[in-house]
C-alpha beads as a LAMMPS data file, in Angstrom:
LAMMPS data file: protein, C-alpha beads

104 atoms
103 bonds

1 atom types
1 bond types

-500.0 500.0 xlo xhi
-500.0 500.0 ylo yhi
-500.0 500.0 zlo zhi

Masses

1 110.0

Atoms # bond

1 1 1 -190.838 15.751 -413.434
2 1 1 -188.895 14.999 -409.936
3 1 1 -186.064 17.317 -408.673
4 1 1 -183.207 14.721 -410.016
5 1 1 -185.121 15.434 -413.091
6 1 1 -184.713 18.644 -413.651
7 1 1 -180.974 18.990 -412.484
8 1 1 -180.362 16.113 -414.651
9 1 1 -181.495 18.008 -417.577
10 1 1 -180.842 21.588 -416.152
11 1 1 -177.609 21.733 -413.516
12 1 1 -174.442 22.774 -413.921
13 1 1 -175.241 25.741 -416.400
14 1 1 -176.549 28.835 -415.978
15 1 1 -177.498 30.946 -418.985
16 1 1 -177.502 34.583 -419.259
17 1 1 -180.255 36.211 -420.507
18 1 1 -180.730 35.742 -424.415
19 1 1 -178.081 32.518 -424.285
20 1 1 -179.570 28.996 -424.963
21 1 1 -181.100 27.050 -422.312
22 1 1 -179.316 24.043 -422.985
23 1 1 -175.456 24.386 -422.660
24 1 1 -173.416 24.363 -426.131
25 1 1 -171.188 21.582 -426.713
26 1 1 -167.812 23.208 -426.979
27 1 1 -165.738 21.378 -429.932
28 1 1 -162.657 23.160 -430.170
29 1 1 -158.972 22.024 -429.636
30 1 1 -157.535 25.959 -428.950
31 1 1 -158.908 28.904 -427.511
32 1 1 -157.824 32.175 -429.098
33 1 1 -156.152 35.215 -427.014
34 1 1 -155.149 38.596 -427.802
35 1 1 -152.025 38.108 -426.142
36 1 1 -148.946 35.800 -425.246
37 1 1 -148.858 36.957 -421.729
38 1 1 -152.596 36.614 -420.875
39 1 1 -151.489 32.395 -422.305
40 1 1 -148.440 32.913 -420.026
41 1 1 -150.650 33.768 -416.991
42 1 1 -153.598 30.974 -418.032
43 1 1 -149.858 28.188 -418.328
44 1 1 -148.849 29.378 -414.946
45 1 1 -152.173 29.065 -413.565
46 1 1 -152.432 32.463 -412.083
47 1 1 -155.156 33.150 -414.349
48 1 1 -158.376 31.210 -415.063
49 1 1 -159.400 30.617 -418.399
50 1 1 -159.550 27.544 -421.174
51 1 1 -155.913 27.141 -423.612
52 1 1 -156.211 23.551 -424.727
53 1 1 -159.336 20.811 -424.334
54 1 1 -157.346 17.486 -423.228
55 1 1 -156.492 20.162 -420.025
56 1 1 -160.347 21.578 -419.666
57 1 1 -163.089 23.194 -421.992
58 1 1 -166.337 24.684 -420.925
59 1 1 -168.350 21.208 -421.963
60 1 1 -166.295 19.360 -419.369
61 1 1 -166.573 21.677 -416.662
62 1 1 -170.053 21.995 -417.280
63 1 1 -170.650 17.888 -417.023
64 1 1 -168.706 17.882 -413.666
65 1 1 -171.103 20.744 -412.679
66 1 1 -174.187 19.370 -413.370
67 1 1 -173.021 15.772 -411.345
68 1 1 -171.705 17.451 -408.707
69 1 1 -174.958 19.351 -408.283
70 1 1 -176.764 15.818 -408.925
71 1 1 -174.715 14.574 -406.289
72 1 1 -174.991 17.113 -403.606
73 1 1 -170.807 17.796 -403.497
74 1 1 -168.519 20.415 -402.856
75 1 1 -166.607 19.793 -406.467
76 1 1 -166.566 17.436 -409.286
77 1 1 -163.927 16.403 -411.928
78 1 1 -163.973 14.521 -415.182
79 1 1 -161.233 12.447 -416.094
80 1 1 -160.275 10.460 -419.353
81 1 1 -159.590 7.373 -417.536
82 1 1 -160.597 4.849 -414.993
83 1 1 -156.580 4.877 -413.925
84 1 1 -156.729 8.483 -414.319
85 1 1 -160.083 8.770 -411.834
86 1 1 -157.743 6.196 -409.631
87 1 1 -154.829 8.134 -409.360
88 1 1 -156.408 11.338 -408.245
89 1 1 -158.875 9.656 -405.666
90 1 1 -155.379 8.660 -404.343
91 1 1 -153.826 11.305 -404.609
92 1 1 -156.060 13.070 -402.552
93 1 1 -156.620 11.153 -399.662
94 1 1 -152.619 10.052 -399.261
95 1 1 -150.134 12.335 -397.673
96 1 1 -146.098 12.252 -398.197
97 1 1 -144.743 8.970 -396.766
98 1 1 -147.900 6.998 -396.605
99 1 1 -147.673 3.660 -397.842
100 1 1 -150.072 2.107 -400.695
101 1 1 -150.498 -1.524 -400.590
102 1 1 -152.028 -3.514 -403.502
103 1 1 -152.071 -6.716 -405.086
104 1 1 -151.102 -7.957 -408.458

Bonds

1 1 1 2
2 1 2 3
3 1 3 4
4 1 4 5
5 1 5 6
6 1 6 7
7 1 7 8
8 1 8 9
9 1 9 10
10 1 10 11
11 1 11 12
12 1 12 13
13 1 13 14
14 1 14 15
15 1 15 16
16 1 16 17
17 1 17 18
18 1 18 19
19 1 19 20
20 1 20 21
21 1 21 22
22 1 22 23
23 1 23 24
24 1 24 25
25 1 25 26
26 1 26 27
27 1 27 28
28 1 28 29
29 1 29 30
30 1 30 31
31 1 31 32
32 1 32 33
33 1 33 34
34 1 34 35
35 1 35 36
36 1 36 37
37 1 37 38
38 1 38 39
39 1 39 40
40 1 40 41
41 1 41 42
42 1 42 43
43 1 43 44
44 1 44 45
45 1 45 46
46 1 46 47
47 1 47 48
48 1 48 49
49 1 49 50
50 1 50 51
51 1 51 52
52 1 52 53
53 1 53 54
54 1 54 55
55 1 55 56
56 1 56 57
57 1 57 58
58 1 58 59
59 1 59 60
60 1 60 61
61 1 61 62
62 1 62 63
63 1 63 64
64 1 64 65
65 1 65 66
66 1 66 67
67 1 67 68
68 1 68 69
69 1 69 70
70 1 70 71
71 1 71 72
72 1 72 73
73 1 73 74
74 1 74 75
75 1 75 76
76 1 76 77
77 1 77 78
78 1 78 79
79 1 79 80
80 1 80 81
81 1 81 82
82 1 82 83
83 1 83 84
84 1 84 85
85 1 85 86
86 1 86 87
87 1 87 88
88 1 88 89
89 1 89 90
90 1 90 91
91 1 91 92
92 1 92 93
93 1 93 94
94 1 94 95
95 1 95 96
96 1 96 97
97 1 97 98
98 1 98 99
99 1 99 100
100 1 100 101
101 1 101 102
102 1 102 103
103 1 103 104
């Protein structure tokens, strides 16, 4: 088996001793807390931590994980969307007052 191989199968998780050695697929909508601040804090983004799936689950982050490692980069994101995948390549490359030219 070649090195792609094995990060293809194995990258982007790391399991703790006794955990599976395949990640879990994570099929929840909601996460549960113990309290309405600790949700305030994850809303605000001061605090890291899953709320709601369409926003980011562990399965996701765990995909992005394993191609960024596949990939050799510094980060990786999934998006539900081609336009979605568009927009933030954009996003992040254009500063305020650039100009975006495009055809119809």
């Amino acid at each position: 088996m070649s090195a792609i191989d094995t990060t293809c199968v194995q990258g982007g998780y790391q399991p703790g001793n006794g955990e599976s050695r395949t990640p879990p697929i994570i099929q929840a909508t909601t996460f549960k807390y113990t309290s309405s601040e600790q949700m305030s804090r994850l809303f605000d983004l001061s605090e890291s931590g899953y709320f709601y799936t369409r926003l980011q689950n562990p399965t996701n982050d765990t995909v992005a994980a394993k191609i960024c490692e596949m990939e050799g980069g510094a980060a990786a994101m999934l998006t539900s969307s081609g336009q979605a995948a568009n927009f933030f390549a954009l996003f992040n490359i254009c500063n305020a007052g650039d100009h975006i030219v495009a055809s119809s």
